[in-house]
C-alpha positions as CSV (number, residue, x, y, z in Angstrom):
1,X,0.0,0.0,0.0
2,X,1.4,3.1,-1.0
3,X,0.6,6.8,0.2
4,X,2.3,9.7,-2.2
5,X,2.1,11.7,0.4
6,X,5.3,29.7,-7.6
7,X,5.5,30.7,-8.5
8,X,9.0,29.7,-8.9
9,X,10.3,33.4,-8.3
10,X,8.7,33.5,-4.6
11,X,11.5,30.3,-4.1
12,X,14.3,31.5,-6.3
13,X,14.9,34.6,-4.3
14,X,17.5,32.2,-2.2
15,X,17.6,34.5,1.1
16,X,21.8,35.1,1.1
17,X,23.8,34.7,3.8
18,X,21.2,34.4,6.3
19,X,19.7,31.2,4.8
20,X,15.9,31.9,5.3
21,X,17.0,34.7,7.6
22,X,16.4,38.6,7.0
23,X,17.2,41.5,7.7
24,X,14.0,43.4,9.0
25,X,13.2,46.7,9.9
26,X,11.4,48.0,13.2
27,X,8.4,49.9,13.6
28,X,7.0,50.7,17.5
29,X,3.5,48.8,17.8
30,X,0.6,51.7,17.3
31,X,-2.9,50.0,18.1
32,X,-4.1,47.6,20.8
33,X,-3.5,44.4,18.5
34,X,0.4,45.2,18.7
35,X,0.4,46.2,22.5
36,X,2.8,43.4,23.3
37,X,5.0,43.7,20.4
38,X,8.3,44.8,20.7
39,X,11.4,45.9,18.3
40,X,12.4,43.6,16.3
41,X,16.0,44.2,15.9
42,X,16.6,41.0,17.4
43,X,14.9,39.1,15.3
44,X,17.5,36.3,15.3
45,X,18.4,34.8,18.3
46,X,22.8,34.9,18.5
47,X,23.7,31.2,18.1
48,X,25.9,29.7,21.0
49,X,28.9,31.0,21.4
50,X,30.7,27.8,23.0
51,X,32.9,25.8,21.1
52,X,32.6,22.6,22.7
53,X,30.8,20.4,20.9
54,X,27.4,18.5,21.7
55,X,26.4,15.5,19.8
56,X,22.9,15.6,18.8
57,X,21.3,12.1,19.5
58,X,19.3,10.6,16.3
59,X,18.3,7.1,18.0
60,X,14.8,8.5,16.7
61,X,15.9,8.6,13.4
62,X,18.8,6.3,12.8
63,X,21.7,6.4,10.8
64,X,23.6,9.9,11.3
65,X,24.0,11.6,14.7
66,X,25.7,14.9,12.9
67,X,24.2,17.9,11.5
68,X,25.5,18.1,7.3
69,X,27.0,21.2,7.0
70,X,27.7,22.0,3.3
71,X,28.6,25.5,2.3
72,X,25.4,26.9,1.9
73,X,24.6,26.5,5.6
74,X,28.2,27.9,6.8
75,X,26.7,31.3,4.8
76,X,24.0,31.6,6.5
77,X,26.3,31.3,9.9
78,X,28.3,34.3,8.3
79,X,25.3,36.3,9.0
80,X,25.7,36.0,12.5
81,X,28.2,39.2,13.1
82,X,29.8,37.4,16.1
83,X,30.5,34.1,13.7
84,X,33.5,35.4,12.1
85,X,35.2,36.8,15.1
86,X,34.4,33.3,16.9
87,X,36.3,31.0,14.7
88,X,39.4,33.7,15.3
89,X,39.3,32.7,19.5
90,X,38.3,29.9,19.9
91,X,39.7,28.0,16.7
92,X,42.9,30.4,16.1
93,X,42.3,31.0,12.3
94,X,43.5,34.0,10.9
95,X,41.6,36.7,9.0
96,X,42.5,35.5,5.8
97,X,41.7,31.9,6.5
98,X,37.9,33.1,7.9
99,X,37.5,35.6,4.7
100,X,38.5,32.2,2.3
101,X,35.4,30.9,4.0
102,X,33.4,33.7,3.4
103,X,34.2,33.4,-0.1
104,X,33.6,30.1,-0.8
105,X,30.4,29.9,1.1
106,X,29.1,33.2,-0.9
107,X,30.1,32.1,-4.1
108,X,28.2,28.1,-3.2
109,X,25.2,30.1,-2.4
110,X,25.6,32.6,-5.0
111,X,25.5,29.8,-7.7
112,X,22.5,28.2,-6.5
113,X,19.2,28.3,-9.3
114,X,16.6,27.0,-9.3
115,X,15.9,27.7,-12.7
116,X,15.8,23.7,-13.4
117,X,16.1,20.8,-10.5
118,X,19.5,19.9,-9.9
119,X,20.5,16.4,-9.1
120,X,22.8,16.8,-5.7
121,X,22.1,15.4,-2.4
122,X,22.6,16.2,1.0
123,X,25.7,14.0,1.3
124,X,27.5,14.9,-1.8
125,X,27.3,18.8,-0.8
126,X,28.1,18.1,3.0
127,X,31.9,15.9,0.9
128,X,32.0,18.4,-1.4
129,X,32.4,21.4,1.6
130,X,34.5,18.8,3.8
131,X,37.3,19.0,1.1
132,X,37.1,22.9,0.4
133,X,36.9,24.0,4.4
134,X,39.6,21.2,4.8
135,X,41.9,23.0,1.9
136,X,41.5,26.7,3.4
137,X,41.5,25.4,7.6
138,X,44.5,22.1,7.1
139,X,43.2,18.8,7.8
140,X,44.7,19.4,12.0
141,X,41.6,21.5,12.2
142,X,39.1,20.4,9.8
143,X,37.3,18.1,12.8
144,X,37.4,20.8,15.6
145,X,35.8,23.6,12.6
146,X,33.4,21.0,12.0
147,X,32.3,20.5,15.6
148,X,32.3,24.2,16.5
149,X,29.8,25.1,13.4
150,X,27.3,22.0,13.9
151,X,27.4,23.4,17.7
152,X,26.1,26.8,16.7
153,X,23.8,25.4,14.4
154,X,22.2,22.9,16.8
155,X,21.7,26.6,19.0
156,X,22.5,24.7,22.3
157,X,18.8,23.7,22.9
158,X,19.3,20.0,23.5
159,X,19.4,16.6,22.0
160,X,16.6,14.8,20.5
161,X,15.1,12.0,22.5
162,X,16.8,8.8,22.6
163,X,13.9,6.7,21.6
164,X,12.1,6.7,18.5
165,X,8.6,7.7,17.5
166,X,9.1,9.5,20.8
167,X,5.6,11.0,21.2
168,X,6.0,14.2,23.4
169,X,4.7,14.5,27.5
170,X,5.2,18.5,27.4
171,X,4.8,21.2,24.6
172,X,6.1,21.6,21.8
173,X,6.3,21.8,18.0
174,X,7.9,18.1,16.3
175,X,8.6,18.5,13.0
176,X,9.7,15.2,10.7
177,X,11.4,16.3,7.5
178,X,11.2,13.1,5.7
179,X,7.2,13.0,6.7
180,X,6.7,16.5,5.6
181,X,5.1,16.8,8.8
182,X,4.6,19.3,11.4
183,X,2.9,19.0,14.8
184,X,2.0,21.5,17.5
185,X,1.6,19.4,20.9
186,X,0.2,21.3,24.2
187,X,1.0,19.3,27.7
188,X,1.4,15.7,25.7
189,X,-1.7,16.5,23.5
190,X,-1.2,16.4,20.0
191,X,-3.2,19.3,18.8
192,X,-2.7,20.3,15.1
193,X,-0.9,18.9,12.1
194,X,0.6,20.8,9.4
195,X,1.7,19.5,6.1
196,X,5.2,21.8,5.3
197,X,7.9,22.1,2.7
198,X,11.5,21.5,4.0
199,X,15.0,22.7,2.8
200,X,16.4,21.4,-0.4
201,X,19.0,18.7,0.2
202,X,22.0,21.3,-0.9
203,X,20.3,23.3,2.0
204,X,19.4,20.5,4.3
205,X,16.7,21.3,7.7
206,X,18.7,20.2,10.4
207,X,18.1,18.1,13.5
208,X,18.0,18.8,17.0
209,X,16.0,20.6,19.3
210,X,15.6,25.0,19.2
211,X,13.7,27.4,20.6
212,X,10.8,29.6,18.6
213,X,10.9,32.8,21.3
214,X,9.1,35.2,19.3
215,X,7.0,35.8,15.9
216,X,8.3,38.1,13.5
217,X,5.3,40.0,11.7
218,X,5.6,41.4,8.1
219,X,9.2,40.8,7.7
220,X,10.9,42.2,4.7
221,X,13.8,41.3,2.6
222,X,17.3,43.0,1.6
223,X,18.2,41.4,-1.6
224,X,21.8,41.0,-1.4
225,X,24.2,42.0,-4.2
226,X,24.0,38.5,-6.2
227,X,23.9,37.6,-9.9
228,X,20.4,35.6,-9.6
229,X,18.8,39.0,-7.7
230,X,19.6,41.5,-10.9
231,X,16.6,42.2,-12.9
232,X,14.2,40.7,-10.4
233,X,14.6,43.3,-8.3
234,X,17.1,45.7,-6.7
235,X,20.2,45.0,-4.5
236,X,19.9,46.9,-1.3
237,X,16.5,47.6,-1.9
238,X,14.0,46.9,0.9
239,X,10.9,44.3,-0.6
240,X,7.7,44.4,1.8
241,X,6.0,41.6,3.2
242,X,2.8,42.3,1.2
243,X,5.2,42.1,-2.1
244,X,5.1,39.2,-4.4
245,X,8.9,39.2,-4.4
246,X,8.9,38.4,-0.9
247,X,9.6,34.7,-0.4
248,X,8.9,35.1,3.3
249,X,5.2,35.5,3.3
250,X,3.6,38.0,6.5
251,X,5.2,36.3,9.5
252,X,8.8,34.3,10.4
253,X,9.6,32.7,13.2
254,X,12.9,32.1,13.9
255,X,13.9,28.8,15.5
256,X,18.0,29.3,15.6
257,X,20.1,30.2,12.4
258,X,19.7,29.4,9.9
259,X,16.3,28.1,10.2
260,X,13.2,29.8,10.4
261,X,9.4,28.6,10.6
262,X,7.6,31.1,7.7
263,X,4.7,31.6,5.2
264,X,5.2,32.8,1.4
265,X,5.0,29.0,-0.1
266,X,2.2,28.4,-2.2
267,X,0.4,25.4,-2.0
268,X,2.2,23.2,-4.4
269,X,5.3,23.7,-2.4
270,X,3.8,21.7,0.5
271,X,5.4,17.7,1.0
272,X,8.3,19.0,-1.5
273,X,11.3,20.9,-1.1
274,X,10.7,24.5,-0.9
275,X,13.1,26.0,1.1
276,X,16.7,26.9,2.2
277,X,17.1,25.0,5.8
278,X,13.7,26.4,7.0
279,X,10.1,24.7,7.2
280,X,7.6,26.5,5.0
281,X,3.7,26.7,5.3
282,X,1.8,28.9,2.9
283,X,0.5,32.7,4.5
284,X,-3.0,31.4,5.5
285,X,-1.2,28.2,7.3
286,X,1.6,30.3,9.1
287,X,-1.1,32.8,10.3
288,X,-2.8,29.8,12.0
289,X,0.3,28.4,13.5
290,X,1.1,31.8,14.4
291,X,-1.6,32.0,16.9
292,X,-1.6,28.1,18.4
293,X,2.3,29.1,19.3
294,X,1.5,32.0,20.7
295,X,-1.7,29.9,23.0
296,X,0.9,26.9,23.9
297,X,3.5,29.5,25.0
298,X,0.8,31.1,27.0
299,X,1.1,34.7,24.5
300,X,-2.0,36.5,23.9
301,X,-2.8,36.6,20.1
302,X,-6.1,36.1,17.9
303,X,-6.8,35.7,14.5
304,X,-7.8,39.5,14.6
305,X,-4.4,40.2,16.4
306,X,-3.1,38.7,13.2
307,X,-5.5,40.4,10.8
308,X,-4.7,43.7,12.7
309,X,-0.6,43.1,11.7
310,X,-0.9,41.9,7.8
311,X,-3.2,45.0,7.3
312,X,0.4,47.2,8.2
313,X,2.6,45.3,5.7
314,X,5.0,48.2,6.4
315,X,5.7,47.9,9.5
316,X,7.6,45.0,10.7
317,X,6.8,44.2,14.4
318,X,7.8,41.0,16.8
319,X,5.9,39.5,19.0
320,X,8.1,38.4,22.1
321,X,6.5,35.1,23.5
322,X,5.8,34.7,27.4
323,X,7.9,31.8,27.3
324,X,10.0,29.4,24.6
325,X,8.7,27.0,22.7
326,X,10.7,23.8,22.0
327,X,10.8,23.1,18.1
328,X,12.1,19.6,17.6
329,X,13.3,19.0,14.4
330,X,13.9,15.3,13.6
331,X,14.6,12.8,10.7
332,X,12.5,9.7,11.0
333,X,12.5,8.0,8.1
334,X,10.6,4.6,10.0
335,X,7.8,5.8,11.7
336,X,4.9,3.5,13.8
337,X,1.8,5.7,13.4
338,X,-1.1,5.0,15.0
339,X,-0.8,0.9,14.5
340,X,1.1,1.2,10.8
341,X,4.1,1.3,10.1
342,X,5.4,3.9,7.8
343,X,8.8,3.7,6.0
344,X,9.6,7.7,3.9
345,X,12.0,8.2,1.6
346,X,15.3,8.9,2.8
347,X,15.1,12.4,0.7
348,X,18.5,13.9,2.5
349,X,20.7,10.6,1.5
350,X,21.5,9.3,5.3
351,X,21.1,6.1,4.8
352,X,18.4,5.3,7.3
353,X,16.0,2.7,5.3
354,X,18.2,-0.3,7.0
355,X,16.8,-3.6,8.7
356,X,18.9,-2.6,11.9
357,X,17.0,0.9,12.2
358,X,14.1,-1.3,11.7
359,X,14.5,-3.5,14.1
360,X,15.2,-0.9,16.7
361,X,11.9,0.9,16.1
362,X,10.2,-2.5,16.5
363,X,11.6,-3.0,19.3
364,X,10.4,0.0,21.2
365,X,7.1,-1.5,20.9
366,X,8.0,-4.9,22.1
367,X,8.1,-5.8,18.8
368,X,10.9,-7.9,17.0
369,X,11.2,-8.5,12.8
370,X,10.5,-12.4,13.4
371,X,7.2,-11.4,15.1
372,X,5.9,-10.8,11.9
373,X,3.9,-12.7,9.8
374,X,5.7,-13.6,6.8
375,X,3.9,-11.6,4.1
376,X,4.3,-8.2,6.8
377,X,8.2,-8.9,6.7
378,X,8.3,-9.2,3.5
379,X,6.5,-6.0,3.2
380,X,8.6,-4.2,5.6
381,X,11.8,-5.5,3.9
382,X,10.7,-4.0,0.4
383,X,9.6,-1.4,1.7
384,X,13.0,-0.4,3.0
385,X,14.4,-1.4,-0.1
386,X,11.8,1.1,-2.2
387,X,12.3,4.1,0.1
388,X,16.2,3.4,0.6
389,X,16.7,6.3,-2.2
390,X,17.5,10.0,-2.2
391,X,14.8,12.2,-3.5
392,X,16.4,11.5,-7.5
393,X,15.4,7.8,-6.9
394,X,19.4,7.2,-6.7
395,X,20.2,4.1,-4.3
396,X,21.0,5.7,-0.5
397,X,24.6,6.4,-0.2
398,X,25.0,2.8,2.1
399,X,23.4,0.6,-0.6
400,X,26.1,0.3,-2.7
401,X,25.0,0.8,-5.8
402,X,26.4,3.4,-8.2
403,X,24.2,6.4,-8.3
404,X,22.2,7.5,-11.7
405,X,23.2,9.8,-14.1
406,X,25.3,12.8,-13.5
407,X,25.2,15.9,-11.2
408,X,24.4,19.0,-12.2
409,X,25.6,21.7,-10.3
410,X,24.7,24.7,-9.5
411,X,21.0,23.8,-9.3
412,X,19.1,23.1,-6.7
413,X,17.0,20.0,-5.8
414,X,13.2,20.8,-6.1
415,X,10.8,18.0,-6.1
416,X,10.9,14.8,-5.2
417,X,10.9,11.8,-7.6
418,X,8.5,9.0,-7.3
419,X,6.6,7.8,-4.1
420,X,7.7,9.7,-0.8
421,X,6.2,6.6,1.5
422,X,5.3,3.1,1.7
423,X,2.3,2.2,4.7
424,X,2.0,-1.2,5.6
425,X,-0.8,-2.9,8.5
426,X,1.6,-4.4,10.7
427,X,-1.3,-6.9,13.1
428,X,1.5,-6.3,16.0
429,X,1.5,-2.7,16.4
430,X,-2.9,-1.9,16.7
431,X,-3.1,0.2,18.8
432,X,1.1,1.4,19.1
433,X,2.6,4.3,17.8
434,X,3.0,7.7,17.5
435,X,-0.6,9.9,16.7
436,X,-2.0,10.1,13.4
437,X,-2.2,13.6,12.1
438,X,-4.8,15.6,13.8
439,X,-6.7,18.5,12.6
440,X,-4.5,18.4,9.7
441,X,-3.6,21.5,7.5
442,X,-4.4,21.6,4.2
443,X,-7.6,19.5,5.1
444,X,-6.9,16.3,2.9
445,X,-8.2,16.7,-0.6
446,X,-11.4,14.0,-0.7
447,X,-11.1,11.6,-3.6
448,X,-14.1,12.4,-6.3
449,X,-17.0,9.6,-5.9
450,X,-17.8,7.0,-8.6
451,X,-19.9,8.0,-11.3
452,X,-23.1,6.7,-11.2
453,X,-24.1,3.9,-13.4
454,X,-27.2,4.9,-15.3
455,X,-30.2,2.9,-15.2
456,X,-30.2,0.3,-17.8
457,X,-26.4,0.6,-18.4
């Protein structure tokens, strides 16, 4: 059983060197609606400053504990001001050894179109950065730079839970890249699903745990100075949130560089990539999920508040929450849903899609492979085998098999080829599992009814 589950200028306008982060501009609240809003210099939260590393545990997902870093993502930490003076104390390199990495991040991102779909993967752009970083930093260093960068990335919220399918006791907001999933859970209550669009696999959303700590409204965009901006618009010049150009949409929340929750995607964009490290919902979707954060973090804001804001597209305001709200960004490629198990496609190349990461999700249900009836291993074997390919279709980079075709750079990867999941009824698991989607956004499309036979037919 198989479940598959603009414009393309809104998604071309690759936000540089912030990834999906912006420069906004701030306007002091002027009406009741904005009464807690405050400036919103700050809109992105610093990144940790410490250079000790902290592994991020994937026993949810399997397969890869680190965080890819490929070029475009050290850009985007380039936009943190404090980034460049970081890697000078605490990893000794010299100015002209951080202003090489400038370059070559710039001139990664700076390349990037998405004028046709590329054929990279996550893996190829995270060897591909290994070896430049490792030619500019020496190989003595290459490790510690590494460790230091996937540190300030993960934003020093905490590791993901060590089991997986772990279904949260607390609130929070899960999100699953390979599931194109989203969830908003309130004291262990699963409480609204949301189907998103992730990063492309050059510009992978990464794992671990953040903190959303405010919501940015009507956020607008600097174009930088880049060969892919000119005669779309103007470098320098500031595009509103109410412009088409925008590829924000009217609100961002930022969840930790370079990652950011936000609206501007149009519909088609949803289950595909659509994104440069963030997770994107169209401008009716993050409006909604604008106010449910605000509710689970105990913040005042209704759908008028948020009617009040997109009627001042000019004036970019944030909205400080009472208190954080975990985001936990994981990549769970076997999931046990609500008595099925579900097997994705491994879309950012990790290698996941193995019988060992199969067994152990089984097993956190009491359940081992041999417990299965012959016809649901065999399933869950194929299935594994189906889904153990990047989002080209290519085997996963642990298979063995040569990959198709040839890369192309300088494009990005933009949809998905072929199914994205494989659901099998496993007898086992009734009743097991993490929840089913639950007042899920877009409302699932209903399938058209048979025509009626006509009498005498």
């Amino acid at each position: 059983m198989k479940r598959i589950s603009y414009a393309t200028l809104l998604v071309a306008l690759i936000v540089a060197a912030s990834g999906c982060t912006t420069t906004t501009t701030t306007n002091a609240p002027t009406n009741a609606a904005n009464a807690n809003a405050t400036s919103a210099t700050n809109a992105t939260p610093a990144a940790s400053p410490s250079a000790t590393a902290t592994p991020t545990t994937n026993a949810a997902g399997g397969g890869e504990a680190e965080l890819p870093l490929t070029l475009p993502v050290l850009d985007a930490m380039f936009a943190d001001s404090s980034f460049a003076g970081a890697l000078k104390s605490k990893l000794q390199l010299t100015t002209e050894q951080v202003e090489s990495l400038r370059k070559i991040a710039r001139e990664a991102t700076s390349k990037l179109s998405e004028k046709e779909a590329g054929s990279g993967t996550t893996s190829a752009a995270t060897r591909d950065a290994a070896e430049k970083i490792k030619g500019v930093v020496g190989e003595e260093k290459l490790a510690a730079f590494t460790a230091f960068v996937r540190e300030r990335w993960s934003d020093g919220a905490g590791a993901l839970p060590g089991k997986p399918n772990s279904v949260p006791t607390d609130t929070r907001v899960v999100v699953n890249a390979p599931a194109f999933r989203m969830d908003v859970f309130e004291n262990g209550q699963l409480v609204k699903t949301y189907k998103v669009g992730i990063g492309y696999p050059e510009f992978p959303l990464p794992q671990g745990v953040r903190r959303a700590e405010q919501i940015i409204f009507n956020p607008s965009w600097t174009p930088p100075d880049e060969p892919w901006v000119k005669g779309k618009v103007q470098p320098g010049e500031k595009i509103e949130a109410g412009s088409k150009l925008n590829p924000l949409g009217p609100i961002k929340i930022p969840v930790g560089l370079p990652s950011l929750i936000h609206g501007g995607k149009h519909p088609s964009r949803l289950g595909q990539f659509a994104s440069h490290g963030c997770v994107g919902l169209t401008s009716p979707m993050v409006q909604d999920f604008a106010v449910l954060l605000a509710q689970a973090s105990g913040t005042k804001l209704t759908p008028e508040d948020v009617a009040a804001y997109a009627r001042t597209p000019s004036k970019t305001q944030a909205l400080k929450l009472a208190a954080p709200v975990l985001v936990e960004l994981r990549y769970e490629t076997i999931v046990v849903e609500d008595g099925r198990l579900h097997v994705y496609r491994d879309v950012y190349d990790k290698g996941t899609n193995t019988e060992d990461n199969l067994r152990r999700v089984l097993e956190t249900y009491g359940v081992r492979i041999e417990d299965l009836s012959e016809q649901e291993r065999a399933q869950a074997l194929d299935a594994l085998q189906q889904m153990a390919r990047d989002a080209h279709g290519n085997p996963s980079r642990d298979s063995g098999a040569p990959p198709k075709g040839k890369s192309k750079s300088g494009n990005v990867t933009y949809n998905v080829k072929g199914d994205k999941e494989v659901v099998i009824e496993v007898a086992a698991l009734r009743g097991k599992g993490y929840p089913a989607p639950v007042n899920l956004s877009p409302a699932p499309t209903p399938e058209p009814a048979a025509p009626k036979k006509k009498k005498g037919k």
